[in-house]
SEZADO-701322 format. One record per residue (C-alpha): x, y, z. Coordinates in nm, 4 decimals. Layout:
          X          Y          Z
          X          Y          Z
...
***
This chain:
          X          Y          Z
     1.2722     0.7339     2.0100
     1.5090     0.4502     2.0825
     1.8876     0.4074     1.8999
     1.9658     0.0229     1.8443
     2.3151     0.1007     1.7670
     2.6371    -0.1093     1.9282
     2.9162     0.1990     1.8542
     2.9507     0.4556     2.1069
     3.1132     0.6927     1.8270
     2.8177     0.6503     1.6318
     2.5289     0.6937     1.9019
     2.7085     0.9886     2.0288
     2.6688     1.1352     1.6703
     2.2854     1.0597     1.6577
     2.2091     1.1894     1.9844
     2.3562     1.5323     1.8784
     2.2099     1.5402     1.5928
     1.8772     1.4762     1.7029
     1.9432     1.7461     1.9301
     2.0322     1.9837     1.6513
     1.7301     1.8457     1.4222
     1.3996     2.0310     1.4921
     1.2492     1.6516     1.6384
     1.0911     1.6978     1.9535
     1.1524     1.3218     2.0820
     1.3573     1.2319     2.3975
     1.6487     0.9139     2.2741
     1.7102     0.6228     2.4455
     2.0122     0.4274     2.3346
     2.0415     0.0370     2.3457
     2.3504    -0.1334     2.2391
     2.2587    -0.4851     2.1349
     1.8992    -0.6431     2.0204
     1.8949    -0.8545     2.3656
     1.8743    -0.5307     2.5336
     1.6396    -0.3625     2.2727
     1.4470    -0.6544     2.3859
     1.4497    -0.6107     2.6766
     1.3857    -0.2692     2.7020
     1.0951    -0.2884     2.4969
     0.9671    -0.6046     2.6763
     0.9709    -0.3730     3.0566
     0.6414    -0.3481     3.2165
     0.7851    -0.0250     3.3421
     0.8684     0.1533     3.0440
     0.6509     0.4338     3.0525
     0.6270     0.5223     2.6593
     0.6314     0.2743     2.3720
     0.8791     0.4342     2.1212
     0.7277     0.5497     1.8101
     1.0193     0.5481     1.6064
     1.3287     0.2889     1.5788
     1.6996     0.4058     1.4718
     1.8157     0.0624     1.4068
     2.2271    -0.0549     1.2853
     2.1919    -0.3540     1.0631
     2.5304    -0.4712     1.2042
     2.4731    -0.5317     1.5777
     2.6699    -0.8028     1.7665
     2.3856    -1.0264     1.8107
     2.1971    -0.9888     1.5049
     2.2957    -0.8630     1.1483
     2.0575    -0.7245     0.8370
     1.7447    -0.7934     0.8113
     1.7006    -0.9959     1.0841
     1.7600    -0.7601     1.3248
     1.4719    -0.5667     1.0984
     1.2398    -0.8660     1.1754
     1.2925    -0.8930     1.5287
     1.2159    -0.5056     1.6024
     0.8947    -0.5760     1.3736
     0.7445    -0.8257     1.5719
     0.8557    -0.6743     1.9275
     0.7010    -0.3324     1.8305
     0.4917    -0.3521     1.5621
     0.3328    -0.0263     1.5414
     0.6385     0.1696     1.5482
     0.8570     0.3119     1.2344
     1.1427     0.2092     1.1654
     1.4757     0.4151     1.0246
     1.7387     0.1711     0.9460
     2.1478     0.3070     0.9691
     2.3611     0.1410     0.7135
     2.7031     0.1853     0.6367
     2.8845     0.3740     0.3501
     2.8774     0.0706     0.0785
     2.5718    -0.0627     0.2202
     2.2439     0.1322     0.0163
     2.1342    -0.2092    -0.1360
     2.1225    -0.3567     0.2876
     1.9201    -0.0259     0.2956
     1.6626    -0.1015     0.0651
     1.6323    -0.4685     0.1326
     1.5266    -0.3710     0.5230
     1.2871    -0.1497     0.3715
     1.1062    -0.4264     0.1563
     1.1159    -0.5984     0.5007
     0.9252    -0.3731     0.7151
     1.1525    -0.0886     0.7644
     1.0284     0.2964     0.6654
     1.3444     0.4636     0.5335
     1.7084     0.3992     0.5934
     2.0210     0.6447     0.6698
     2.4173     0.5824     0.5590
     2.6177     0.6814     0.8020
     2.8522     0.9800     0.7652
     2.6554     1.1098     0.5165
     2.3280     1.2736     0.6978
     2.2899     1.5565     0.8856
     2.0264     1.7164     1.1465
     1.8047     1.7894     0.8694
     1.8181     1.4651     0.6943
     1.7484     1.2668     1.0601
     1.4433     1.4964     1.1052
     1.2992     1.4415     0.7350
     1.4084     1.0653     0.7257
     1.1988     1.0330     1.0380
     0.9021     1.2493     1.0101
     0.9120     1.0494     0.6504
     0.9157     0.7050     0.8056
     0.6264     0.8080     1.0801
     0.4118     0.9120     0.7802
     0.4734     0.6315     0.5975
     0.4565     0.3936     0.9192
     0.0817     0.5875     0.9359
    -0.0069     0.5163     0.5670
     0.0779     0.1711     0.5924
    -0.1243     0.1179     0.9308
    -0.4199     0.3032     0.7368
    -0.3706     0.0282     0.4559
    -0.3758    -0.2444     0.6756
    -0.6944    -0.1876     0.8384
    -0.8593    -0.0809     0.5379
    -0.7782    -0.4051     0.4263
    -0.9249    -0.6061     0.7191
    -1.2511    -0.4142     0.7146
    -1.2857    -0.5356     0.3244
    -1.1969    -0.8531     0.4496
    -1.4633    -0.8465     0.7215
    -1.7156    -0.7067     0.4869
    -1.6342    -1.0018     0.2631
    -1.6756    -1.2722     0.5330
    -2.0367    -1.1364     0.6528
    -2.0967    -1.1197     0.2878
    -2.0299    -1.5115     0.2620
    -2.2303    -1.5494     0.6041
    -2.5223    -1.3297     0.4920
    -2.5730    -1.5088     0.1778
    -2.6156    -1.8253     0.4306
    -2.8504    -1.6949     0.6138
    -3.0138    -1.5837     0.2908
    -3.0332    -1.8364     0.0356
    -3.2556    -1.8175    -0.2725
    -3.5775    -1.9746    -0.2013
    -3.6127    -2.3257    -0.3503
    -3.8601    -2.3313    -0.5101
    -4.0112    -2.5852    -0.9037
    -4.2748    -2.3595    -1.0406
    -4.4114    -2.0666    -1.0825
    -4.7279    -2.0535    -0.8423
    -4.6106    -1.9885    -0.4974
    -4.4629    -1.6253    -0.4602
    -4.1725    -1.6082    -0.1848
    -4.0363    -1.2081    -0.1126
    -3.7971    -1.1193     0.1454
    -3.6036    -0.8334     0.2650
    -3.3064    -0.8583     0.5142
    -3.1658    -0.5498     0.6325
    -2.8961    -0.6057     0.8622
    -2.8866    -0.4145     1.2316
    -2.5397    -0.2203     1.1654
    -2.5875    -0.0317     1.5297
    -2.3419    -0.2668     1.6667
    -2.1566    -0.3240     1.2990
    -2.2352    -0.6820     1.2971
    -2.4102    -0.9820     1.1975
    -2.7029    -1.1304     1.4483
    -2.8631    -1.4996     1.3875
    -3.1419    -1.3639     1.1814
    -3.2369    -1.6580     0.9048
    -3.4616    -1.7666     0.6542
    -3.5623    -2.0313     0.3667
    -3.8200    -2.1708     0.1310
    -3.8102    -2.4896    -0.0024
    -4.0914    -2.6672    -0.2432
    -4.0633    -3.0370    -0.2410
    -4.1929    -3.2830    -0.5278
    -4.5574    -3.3256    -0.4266
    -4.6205    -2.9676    -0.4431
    -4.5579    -2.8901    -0.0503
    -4.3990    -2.5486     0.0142
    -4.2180    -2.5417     0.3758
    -4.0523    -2.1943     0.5281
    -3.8594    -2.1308     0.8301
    -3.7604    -1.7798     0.9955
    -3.5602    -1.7802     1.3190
    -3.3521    -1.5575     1.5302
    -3.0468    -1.6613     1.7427
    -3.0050    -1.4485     2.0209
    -2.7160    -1.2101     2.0335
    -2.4662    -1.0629     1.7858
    -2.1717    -1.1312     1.5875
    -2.0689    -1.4026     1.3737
    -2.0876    -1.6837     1.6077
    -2.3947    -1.5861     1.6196
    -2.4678    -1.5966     1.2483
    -2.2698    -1.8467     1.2037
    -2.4885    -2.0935     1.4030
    -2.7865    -1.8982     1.2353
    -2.6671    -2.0553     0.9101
    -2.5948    -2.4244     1.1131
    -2.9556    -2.4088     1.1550
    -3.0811    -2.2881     0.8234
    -2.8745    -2.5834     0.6274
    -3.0017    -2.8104     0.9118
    -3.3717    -2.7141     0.8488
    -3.3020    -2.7340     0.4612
    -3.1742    -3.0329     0.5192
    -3.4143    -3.1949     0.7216
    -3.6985    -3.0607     0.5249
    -3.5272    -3.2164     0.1747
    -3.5086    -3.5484     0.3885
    -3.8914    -3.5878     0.4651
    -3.8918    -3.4952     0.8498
    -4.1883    -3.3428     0.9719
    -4.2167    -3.0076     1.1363
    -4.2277    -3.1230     1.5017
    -3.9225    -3.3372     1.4630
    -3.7423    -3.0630     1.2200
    -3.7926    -2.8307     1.5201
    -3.6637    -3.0824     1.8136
    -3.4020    -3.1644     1.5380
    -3.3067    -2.7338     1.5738
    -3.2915    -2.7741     1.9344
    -3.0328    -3.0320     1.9368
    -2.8178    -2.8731     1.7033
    -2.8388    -2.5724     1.8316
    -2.6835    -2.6952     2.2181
    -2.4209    -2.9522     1.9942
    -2.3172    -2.5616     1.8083
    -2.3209    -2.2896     2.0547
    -2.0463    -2.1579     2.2046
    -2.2411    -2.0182     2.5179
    -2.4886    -2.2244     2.6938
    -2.7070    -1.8755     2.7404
    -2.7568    -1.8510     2.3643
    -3.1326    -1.9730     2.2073
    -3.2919    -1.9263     1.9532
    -3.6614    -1.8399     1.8483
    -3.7955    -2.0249     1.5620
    -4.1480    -2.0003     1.2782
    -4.2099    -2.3063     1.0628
    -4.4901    -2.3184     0.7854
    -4.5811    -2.5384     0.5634
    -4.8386    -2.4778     0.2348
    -4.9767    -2.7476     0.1030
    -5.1049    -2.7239    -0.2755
    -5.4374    -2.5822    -0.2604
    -5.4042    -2.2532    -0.1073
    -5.6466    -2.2620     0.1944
    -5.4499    -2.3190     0.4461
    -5.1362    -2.3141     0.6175
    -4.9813    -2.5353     0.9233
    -4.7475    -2.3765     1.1890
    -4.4650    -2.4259     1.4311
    -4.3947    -2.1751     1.6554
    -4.0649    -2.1791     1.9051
    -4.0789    -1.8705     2.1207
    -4.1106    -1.6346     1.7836
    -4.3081    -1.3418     1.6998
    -4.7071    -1.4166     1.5903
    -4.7390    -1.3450     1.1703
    -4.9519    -1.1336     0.9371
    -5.2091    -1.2592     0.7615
    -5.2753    -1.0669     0.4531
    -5.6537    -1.0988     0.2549
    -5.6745    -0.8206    -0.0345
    -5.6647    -0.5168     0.1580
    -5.7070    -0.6228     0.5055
    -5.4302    -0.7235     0.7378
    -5.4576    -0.9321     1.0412
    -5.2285    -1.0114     1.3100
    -5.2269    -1.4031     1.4217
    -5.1040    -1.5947     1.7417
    -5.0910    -1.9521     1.6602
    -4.9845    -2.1697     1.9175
    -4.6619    -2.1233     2.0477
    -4.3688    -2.3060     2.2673
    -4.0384    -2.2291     2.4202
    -3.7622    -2.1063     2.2087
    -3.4908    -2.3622     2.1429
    -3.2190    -2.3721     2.3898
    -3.3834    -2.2480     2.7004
    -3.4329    -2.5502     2.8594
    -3.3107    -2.8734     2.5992
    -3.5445    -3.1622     2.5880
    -3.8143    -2.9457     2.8035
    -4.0207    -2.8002     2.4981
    -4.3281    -2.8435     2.3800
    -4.4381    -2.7810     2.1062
    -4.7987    -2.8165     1.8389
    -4.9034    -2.7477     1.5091
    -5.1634    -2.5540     1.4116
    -5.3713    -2.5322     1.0955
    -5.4494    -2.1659     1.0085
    -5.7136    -2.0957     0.7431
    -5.5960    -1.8909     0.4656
    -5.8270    -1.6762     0.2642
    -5.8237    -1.7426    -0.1428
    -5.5432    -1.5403    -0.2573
    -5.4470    -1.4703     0.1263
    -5.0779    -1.4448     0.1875
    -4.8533    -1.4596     0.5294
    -4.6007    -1.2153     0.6675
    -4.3128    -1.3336     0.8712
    -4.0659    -1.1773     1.0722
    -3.7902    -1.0963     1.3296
    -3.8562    -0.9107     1.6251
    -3.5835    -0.6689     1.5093
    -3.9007    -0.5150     1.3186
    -4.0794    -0.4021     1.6312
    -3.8081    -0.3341     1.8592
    -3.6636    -0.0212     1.7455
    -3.7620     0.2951     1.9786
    -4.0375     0.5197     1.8641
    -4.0074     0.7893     2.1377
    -3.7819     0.7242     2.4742
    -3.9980     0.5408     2.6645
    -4.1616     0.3352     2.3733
    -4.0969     0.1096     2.0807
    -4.3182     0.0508     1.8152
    -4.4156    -0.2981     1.9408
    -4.6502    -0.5301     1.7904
    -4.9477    -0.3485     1.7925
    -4.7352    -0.0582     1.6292
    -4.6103    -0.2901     1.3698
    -5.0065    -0.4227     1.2971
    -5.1423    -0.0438     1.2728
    -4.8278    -0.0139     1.0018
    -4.8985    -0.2796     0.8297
    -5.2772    -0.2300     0.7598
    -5.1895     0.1526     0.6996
    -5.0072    -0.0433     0.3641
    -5.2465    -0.3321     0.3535
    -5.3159    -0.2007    -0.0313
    -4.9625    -0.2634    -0.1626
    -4.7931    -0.5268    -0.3476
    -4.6053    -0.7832    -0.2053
    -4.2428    -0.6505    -0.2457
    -4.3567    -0.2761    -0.1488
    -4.5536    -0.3773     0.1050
    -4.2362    -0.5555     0.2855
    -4.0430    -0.1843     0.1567
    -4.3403     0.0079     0.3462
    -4.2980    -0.2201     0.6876
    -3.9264    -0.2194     0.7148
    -3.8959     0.1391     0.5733
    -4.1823     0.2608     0.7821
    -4.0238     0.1190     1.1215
    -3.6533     0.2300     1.0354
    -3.8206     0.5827     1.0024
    -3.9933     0.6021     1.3254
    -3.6848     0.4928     1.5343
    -3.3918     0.7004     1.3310
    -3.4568     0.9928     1.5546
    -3.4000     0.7223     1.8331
    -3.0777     0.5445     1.7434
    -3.1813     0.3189     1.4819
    -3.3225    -0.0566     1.4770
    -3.0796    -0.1720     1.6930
    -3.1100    -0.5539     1.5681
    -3.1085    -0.7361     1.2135
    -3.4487    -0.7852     1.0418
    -3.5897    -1.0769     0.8203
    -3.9183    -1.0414     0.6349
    -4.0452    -1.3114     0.4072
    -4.3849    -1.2589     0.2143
    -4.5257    -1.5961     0.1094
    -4.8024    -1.6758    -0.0514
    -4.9645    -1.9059    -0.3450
    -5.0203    -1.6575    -0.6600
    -5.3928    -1.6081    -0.7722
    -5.5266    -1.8366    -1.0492
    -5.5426    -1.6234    -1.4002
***
């Protein structure tokens, strides 16, 4: 505990006290707010007081201030503030400042120092409680904003293309990856969709997730085609990232009207499903480096995949696949296929419930899927 107090009288009176109260708490005394300071400022002070007995009328500060300064020097600790006789409203205006509780001098007793301190440490707790309750909404609320970036509503102008998706994110380490997605139908009918992954966690992370995602929107919405949207990635992505180790992995498609096929991009990302009634089929169209690795080295090609009538394609983030299924093994891609045709009879949205339920299953006996998954279902809807 440390005494702020300039009047030897007066310290002398506290440190009996406390020695009378049932406080178990050792008392050092400092006589000005310079040497409060300092003390508390020592590299070699061994323990950080937890509790402050503070005089509002010190030579070199008076009231509040001197409420203020122990604040910011030791914030976690309570504070008891010692007023004088005619000086309860000083009392309560320290509290509303940061103080716990307050004592008038001459008028407590061993008893009252122990409960006006235990009191203060309680409330010192409470407050501390409140405070990082209150950051954790506020985190909560800022990778709200930043997953409804990486998640926008598809865009699309009519009712024939079907676009599903299911984002679940990886809360093993509690926070966002660079997991994205989006769908966008332009006017002639065209319906483009990107999923990509930037490597790592947290919201740097997501945040250039979602510098990619408006970029691709963007870009798309502009008329650039898919080999120059995905060069266009690239650059962004080295402009954004904070760490030149960071890339990302990236799955363009585009659908033009007509159903029977579909053209793709692939930058270092995970092959797709190809769904035809019942059967499911795992594909591996061409594929380049992942964006970042080595800038203005890539290479990259579209190819045309044939699409069955009705047939509908299944993309995703490696997050799906990853997660452990004994010690030794994770469910991998051949896992995630044997899944997937298991389900091959469902609908579109349960079928996407079956994959990512299905994998979160096998590895909860194994810590969990460790990383953030995106799965978008797209497809143009059968002819009545």
């Amino acid at each position: 505990m440390l005494l702020v107090e300039d009047d030897a009288g007066d310290a002398l009176l506290v440190e009996e006290m406390l020695a009378d109260s049932d406080l178990d708490s050792s008392l050092t005394w400092c006589k000005t707010m310079a040497e409060a300071e300092q003390f508390l400022l020592d590299r070699t002070t061994v323990v950080t007081p937890v509790c402050v007995l503070l005089d509002l009328h010190l030579p070199d500060v008076h009231g509040v201030d001197a409420v203020t300064r122990i604040v910011r020097r030791v914030p976690d600790a309570a504070i008891v503030v010692l007023t004088g006789m005619a000086e309860g409203e000083a009392g309560l205006s320290a509290v509303a400042t940061g103080a716990q509780d307050y004592l008038v001098k001459g008028r407590f007793d061993p008893e009252a120092l122990s409960r006006a301190v235990r009191y203060a440490l309680q409330r010192k707790q409470v407050e501390q409680a409140s405070a990082a309750l209150r950051a954790n909404e506020q985190i909560a609320q800022e990778n709200a904003r930043l997953e409804r970036g990486l998640l926008p509503v598809p865009l699309l102008r009519g009712e024939d293309f079907e676009a599903l998706a299911r984002y679940e994110p990886g809360r093993a380490h509690g926070l966002l990856s660079g997991d994205f997605y989006d769908v966008v139908q332009t006017a002639d009918g065209t319906v483009h969709a990107v999923i990509g992954d930037v490597s790592g966690h947290g919201a740097a992370e997501a945040a250039l997730g979602v510098c990619l995602r408006v970029a691709w929107r963007t870009a798309v919405l502009c008329g650039t085609v898919p080999l120059e949207q995905v060069r266009l990635l690239e650059e962004i992505l080295v402009a954004e990232r904070a760490d030149p180790h960071v890339f990302a992995t990236v799955t363009s498609l585009v659908f033009p009207p007509g159903g029977r096929q579909v053209r793709v991009v692939r930058a270092g990302h995970p092959g797709l499903l190809v769904r035809d009634g019942a059967e499911v089929r795992w594909e591996e169209p061409r594929v380049g480096m992942a964006l970042g690795l080595l800038p203005g080295a890539g290479r990259w090609a579209e190819t045309e995949l044939p699409l069955p009538q009705g047939g509908h394609v299944v993309l995703f983030t490696d997050g799906l696949f990853e997660g452990r299924t004994s010690p030794s093994e994770r469910l991998g891609e051949e896992g995630l296929l044997s899944l997937a045709q298991e389900h091959g009879t469902l609908p579109a949205g349960a079928f996407i419930d079956a994959l990512v339920d299905g994998a979160t299953r096998g590895a909860a006996p194994y810590g969990g899927l460790a990383d953030d998954v995106a799965v978008l279902h797209l497809g143009w809807k059968a002819a009545l």
